[in-house]
N, CA, C and O of each residue as an XYZ file, in Angstrom:
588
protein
N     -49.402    -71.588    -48.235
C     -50.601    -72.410    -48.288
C     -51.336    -72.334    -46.950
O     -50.945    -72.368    -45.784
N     -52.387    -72.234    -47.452
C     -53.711    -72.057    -46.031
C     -53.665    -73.436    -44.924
O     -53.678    -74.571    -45.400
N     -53.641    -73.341    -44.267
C     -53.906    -74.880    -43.064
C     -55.365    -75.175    -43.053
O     -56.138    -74.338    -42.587
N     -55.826    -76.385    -43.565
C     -57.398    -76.089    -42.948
C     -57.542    -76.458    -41.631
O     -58.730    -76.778    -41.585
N     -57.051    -76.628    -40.449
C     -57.367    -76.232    -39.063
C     -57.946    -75.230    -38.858
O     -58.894    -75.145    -38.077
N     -57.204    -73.754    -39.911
C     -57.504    -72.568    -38.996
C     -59.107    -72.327    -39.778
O     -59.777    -71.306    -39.625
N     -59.443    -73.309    -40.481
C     -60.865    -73.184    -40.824
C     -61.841    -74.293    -39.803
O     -63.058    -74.420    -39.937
N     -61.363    -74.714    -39.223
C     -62.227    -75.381    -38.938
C     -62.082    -75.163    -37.016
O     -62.968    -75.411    -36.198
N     -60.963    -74.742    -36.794
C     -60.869    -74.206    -35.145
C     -61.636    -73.007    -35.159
O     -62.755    -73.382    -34.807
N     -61.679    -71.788    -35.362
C     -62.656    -71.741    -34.521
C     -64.413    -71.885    -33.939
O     -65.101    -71.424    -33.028
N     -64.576    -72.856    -35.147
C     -65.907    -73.734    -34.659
C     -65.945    -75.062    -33.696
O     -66.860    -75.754    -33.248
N     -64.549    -75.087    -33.594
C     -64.562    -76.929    -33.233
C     -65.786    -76.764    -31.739
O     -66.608    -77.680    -31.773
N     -65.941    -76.035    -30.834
C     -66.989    -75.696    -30.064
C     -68.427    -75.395    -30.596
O     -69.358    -75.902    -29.971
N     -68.606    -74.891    -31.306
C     -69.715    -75.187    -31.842
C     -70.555    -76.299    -32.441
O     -71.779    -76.193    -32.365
N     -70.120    -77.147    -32.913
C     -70.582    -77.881    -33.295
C     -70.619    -79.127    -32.272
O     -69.632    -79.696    -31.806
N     -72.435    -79.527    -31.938
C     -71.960    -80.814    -30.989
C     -72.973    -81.854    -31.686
O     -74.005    -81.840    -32.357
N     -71.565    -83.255    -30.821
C     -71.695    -84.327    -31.864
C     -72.496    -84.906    -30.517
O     -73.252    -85.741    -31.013
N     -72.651    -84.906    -29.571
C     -72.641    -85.782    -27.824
C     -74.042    -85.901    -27.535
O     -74.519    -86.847    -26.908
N     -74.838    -84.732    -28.092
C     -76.353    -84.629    -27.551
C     -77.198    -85.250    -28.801
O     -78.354    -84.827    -28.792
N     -76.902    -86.186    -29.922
C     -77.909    -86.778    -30.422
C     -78.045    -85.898    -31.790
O     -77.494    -84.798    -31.818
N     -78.788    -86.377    -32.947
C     -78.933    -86.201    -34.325
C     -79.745    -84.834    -34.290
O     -79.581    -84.101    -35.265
N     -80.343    -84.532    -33.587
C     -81.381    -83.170    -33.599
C     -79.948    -81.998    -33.224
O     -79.483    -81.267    -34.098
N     -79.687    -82.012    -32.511
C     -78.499    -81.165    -31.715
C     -77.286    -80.861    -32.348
O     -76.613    -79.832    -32.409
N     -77.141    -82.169    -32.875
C     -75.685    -82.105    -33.997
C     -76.381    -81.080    -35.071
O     -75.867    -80.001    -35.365
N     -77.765    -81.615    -35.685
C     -77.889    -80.722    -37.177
C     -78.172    -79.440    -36.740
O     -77.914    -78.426    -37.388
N     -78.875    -79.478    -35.287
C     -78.940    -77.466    -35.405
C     -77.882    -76.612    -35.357
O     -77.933    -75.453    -35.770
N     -76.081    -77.583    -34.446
C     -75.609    -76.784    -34.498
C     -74.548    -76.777    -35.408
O     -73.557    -76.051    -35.324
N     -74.817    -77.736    -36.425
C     -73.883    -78.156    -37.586
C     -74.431    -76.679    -38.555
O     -73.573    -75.936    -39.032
N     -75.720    -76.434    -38.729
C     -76.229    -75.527    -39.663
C     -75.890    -74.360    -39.002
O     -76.456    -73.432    -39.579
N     -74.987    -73.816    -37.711
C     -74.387    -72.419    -37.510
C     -73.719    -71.972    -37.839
O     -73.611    -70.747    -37.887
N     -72.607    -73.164    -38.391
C     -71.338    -72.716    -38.848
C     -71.008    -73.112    -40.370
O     -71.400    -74.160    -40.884
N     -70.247    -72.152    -41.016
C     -69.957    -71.930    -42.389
C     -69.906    -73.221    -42.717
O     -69.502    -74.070    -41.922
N     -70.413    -73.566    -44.230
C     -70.446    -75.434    -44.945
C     -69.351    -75.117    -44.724
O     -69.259    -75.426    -43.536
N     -68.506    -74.751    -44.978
C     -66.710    -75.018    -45.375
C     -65.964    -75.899    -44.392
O     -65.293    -76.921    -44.535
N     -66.422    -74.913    -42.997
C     -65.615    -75.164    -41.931
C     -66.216    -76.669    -41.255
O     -65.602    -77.624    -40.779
N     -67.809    -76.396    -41.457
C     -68.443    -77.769    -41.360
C     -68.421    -79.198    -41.671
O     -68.743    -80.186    -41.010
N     -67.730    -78.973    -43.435
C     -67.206    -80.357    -43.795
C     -65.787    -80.329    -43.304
O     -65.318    -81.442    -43.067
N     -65.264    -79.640    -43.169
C     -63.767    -79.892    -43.137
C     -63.759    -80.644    -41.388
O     -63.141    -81.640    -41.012
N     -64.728    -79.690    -40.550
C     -64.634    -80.498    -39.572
C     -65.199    -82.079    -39.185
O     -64.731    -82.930    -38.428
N     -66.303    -82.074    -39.973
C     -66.418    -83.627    -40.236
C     -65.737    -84.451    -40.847
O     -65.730    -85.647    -40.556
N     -64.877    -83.792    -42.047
C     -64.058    -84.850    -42.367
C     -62.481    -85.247    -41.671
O     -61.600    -86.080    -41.885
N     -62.695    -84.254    -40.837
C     -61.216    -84.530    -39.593
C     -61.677    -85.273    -39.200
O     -61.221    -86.396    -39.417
N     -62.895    -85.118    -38.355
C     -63.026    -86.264    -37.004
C     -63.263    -87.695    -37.761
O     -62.979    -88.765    -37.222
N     -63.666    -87.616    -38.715
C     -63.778    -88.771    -39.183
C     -62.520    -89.400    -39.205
O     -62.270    -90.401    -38.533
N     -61.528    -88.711    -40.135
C     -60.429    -89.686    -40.746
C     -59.819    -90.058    -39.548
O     -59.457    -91.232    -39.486
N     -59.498    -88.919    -38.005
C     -58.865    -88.884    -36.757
C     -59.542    -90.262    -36.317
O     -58.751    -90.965    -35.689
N     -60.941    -90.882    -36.508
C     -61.654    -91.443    -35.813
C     -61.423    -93.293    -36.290
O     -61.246    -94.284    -35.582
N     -61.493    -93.180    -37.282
C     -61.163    -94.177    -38.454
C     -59.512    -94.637    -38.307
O     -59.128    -95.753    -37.960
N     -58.676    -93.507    -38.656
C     -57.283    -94.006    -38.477
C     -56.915    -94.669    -37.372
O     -56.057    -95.551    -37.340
N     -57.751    -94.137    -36.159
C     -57.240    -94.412    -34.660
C     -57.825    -95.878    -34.492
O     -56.987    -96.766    -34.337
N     -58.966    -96.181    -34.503
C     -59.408    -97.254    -34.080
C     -60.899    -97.930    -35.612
O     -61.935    -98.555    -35.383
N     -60.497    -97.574    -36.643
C     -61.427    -98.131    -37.919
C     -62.959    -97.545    -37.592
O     -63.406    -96.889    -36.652
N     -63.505    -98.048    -38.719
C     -65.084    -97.599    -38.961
C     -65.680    -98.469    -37.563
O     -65.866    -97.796    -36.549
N     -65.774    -98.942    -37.549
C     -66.249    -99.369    -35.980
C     -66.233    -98.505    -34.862
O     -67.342    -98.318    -34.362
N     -65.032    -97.780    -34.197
C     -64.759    -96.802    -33.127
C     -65.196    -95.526    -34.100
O     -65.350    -94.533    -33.390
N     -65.392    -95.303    -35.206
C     -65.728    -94.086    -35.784
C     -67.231    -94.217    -34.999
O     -67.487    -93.698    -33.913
N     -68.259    -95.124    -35.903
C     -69.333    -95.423    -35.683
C     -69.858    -95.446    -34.414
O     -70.843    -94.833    -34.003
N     -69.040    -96.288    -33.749
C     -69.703    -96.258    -32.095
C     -69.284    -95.649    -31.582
O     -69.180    -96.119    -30.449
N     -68.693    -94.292    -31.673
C     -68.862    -92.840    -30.999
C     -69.685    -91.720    -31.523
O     -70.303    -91.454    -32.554
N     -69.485    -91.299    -30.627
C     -71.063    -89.989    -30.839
C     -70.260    -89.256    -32.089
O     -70.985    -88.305    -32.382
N     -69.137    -89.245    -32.942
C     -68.692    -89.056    -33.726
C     -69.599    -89.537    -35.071
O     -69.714    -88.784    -36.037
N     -70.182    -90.772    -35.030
C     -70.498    -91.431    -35.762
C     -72.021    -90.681    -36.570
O     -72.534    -91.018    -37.637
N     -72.330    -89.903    -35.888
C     -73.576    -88.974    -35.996
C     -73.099    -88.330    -37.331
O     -73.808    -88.338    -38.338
N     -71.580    -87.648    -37.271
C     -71.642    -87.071    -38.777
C     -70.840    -87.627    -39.903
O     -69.913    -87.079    -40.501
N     -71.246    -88.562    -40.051
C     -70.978    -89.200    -41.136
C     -71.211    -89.131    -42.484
O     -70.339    -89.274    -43.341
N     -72.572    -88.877    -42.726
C     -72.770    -88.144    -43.918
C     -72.327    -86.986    -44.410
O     -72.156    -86.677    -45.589
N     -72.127    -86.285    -43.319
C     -71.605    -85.169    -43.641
C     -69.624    -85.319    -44.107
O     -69.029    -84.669    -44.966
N     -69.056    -86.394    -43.172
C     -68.189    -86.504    -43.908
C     -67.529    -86.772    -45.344
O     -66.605    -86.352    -46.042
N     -68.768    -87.916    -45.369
C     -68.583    -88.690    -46.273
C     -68.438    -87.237    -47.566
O     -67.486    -87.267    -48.346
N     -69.195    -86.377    -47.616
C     -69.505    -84.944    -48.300
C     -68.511    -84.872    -48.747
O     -68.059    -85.201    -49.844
N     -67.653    -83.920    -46.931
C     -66.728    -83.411    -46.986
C     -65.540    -83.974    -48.074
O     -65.142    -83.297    -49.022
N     -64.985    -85.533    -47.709
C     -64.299    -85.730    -48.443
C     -64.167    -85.670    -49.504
O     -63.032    -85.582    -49.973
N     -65.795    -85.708    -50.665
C     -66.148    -85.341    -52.187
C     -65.446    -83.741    -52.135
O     -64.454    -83.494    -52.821
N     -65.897    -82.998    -51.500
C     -65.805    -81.793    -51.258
C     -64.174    -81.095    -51.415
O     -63.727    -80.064    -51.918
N     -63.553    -82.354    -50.637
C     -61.925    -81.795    -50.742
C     -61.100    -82.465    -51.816
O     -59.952    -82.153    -52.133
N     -61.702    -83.247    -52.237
C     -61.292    -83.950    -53.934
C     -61.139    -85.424    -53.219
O     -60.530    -85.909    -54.172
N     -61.177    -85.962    -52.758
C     -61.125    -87.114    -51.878
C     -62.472    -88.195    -52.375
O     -62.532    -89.130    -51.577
N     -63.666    -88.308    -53.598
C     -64.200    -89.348    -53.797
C     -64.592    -90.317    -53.538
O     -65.763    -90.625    -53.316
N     -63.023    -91.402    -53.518
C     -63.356    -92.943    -53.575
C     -63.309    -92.973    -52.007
O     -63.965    -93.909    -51.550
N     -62.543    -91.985    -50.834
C     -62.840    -92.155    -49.351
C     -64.121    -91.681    -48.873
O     -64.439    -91.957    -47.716
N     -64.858    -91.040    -49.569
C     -66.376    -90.878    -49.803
C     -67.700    -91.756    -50.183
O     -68.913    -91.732    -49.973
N     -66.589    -92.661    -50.970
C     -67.685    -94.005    -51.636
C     -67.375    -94.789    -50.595
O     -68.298    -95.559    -50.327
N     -65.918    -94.950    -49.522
C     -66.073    -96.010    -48.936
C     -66.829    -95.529    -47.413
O     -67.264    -96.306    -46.564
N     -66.835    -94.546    -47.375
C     -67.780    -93.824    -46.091
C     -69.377    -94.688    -45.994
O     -70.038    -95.457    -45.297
N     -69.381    -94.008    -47.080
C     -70.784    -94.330    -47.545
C     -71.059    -96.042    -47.693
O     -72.046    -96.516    -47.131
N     -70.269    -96.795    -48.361
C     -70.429    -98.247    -48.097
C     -70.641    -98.450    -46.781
O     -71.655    -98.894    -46.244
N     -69.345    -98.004    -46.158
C     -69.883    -98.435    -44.449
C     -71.039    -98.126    -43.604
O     -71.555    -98.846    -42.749
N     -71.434    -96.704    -44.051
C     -73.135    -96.278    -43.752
C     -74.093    -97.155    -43.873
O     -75.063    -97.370    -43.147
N     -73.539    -97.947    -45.443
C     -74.625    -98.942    -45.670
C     -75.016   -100.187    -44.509
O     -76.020   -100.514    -43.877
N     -73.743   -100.612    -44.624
C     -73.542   -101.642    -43.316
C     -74.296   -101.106    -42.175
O     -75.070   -101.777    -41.493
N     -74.060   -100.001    -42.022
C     -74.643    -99.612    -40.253
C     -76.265    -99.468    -40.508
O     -76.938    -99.799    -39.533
N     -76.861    -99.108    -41.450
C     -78.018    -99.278    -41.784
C     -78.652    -97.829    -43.478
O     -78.112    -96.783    -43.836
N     -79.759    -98.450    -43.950
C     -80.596    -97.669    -44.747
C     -82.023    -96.773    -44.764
O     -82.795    -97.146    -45.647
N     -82.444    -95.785    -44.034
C     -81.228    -94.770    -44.318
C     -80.126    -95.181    -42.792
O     -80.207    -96.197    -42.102
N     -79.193    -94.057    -42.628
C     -77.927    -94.186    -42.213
C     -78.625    -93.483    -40.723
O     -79.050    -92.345    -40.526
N     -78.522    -94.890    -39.642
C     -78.711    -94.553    -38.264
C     -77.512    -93.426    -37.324
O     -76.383    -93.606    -36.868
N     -78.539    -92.157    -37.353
C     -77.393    -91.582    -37.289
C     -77.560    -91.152    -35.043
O     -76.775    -90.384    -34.486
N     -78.650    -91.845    -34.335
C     -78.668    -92.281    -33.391
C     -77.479    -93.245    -32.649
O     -77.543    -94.472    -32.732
N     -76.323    -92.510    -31.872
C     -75.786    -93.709    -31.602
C     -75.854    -95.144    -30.686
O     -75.214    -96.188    -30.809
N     -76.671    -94.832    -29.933
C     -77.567    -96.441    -29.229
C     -78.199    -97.366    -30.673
O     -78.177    -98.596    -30.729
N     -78.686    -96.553    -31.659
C     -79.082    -97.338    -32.440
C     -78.130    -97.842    -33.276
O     -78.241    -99.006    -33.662
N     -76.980    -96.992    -33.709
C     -75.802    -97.314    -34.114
C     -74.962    -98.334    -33.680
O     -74.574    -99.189    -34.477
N     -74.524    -98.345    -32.103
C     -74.089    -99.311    -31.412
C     -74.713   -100.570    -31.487
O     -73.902   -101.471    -31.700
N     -76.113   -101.005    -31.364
C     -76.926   -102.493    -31.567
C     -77.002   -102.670    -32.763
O     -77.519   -103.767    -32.978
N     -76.679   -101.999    -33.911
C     -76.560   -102.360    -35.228
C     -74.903   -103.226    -35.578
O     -74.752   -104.184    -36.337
N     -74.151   -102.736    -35.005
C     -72.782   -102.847    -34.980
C     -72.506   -103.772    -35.045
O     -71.954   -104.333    -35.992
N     -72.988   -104.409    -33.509
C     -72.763   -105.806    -33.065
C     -73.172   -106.990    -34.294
O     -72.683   -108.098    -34.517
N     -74.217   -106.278    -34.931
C     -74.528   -107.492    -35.912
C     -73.728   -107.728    -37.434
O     -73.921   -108.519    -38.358
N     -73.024   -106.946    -37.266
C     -72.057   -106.318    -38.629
C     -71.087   -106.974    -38.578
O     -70.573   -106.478    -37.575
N     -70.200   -107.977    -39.000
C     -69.044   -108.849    -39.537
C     -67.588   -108.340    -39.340
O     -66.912   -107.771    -40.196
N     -67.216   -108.645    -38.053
C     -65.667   -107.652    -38.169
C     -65.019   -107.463    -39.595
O     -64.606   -106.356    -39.942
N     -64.933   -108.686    -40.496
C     -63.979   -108.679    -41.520
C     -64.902   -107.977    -42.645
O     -64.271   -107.990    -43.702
N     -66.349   -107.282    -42.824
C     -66.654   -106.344    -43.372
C     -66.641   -104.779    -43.302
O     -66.831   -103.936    -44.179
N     -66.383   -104.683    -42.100
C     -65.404   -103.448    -41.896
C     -64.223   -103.530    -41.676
O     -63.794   -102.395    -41.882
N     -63.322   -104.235    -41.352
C     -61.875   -104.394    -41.807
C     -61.484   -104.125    -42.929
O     -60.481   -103.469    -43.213
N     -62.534   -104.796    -43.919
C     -61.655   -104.461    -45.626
C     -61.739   -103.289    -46.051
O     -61.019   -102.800    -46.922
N     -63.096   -102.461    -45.156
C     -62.954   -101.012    -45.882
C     -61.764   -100.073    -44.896
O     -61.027    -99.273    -45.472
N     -61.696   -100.232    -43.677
C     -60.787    -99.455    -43.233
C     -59.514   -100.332    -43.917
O     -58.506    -99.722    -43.558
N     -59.192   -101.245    -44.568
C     -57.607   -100.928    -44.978
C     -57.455   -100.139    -46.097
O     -56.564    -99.303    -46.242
N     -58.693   -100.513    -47.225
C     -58.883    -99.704    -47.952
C     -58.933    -97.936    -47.897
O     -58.790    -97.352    -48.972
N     -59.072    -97.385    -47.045
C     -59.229    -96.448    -45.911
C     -57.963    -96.012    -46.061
O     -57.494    -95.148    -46.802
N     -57.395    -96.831    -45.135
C     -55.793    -96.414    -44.625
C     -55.048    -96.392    -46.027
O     -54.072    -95.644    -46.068
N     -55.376    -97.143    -47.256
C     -54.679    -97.082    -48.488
C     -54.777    -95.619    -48.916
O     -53.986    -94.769    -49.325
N     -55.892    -95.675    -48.687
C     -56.593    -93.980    -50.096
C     -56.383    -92.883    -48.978
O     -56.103    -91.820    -49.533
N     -56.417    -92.760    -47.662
C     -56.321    -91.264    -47.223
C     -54.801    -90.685    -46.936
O     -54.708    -89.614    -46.336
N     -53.610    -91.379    -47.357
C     -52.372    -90.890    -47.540
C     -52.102    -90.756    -49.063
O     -51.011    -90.305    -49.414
N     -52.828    -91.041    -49.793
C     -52.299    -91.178    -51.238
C     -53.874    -90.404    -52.412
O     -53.648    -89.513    -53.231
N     -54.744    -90.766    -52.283
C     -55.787    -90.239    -52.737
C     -55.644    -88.287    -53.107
O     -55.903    -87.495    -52.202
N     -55.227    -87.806    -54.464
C     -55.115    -86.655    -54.302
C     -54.532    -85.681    -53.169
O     -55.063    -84.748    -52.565
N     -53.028    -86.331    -53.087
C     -52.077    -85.774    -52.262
C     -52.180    -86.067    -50.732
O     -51.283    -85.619    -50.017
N     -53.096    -86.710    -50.223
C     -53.401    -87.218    -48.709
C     -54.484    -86.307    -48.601
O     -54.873    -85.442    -49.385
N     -55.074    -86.809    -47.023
C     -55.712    -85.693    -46.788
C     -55.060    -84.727    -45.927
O     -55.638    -85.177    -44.937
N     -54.644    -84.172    -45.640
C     -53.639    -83.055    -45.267
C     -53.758    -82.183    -46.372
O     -54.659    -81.420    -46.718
N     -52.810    -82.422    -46.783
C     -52.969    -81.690    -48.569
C     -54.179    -81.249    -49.465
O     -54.437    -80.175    -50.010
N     -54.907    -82.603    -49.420
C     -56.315    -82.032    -50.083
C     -57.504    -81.208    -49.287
O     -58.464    -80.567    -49.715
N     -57.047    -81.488    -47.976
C     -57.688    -80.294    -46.924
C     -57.485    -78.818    -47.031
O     -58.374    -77.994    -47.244
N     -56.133    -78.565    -46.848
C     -55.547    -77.598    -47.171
C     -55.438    -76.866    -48.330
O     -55.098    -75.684    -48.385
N     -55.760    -77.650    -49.353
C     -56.027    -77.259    -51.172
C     -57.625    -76.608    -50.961
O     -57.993    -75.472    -51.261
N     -58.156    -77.332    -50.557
C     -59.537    -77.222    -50.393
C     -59.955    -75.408    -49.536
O     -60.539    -74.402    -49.940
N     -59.304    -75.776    -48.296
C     -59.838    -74.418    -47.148
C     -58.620    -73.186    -47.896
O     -58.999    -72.162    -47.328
N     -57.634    -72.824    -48.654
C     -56.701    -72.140    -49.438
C     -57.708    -71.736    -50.451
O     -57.959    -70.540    -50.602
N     -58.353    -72.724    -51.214
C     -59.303    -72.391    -52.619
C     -60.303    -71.533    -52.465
O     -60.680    -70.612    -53.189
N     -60.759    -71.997    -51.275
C     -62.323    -71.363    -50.474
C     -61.740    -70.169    -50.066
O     -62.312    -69.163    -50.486
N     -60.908    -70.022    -49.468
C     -60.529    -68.920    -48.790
C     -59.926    -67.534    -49.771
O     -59.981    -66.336    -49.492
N     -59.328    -68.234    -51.038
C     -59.959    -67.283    -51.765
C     -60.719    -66.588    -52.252
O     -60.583    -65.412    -52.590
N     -61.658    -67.314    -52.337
C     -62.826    -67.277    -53.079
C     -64.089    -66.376    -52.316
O     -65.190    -66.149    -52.819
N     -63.746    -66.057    -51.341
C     -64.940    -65.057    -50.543
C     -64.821    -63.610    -50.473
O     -65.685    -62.946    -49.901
């Protein structure tokens, strides 16, 4: 079985999240969709597990979110896609993907409304269609046939 790391290393340099929403999408659109969602949906779950949708959000991480939210549809992962996207809602409509604007949105956001989705979170990304490990790896194996 394929690892999806080795799909998504050797872009992890390419793609930057640090210089703002213009910068992220030009250099998000260099590298293959594949490797693109898979790498958004790492940093996400890495970002989320470590410290919840909050430390996701208020890091320059928080810029690709939509794109995670994708990714996870993408790797069979859904309902951690619907709850991406709920939390987008919270941070704003459309989805502030500025993080200064992200950060002063935050503050006004209800700890215990992002609490319930990151436990929900922590429920579905070990168990949701084999974890995500597994459904990563199902995913960058499938693709990687397929070219």
């Amino acid at each position: 079985m394929s690892n999806y790391w080795s799909t998504v290393e050797p872009f992890w340099e390419a793609i930057n999240i640090g210089e703002g929403p213009e910068v992220f999408r030009k250099t998000f659109e260099t590298v293959p969709r594949v490797s693109g969602l898979l790498f958004a949906a790492h940093f996400c779950q890495s970002e989320v597990c470590n410290g919840g949708f909050r430390q996701f959000f208020s890091n320059s991480t928080g810029v690709l979110a939509p794109e995670a939210a994708e990714g996870f549809r993408e790797i069979g992962q859904p309902k951690i896609a619907t709850l991406i996207q709920s939390a987008m809602g919270l941070v704003g409509s459309p989805y502030l993907r500025d993080r200064e604007e992200r950060q002063a949105r935050l503050k006004q956001i209800s700890k215990d409304s992002l609490d319930l989705l990151d436990e929900e979170f922590f429920d579905l990304i070990e168990s949701e269609n084999g974890g995500f490990q597994e459904a990563a790896d199902s995913y960058a194996e499938r693709l990687g046939q397929n070219k």
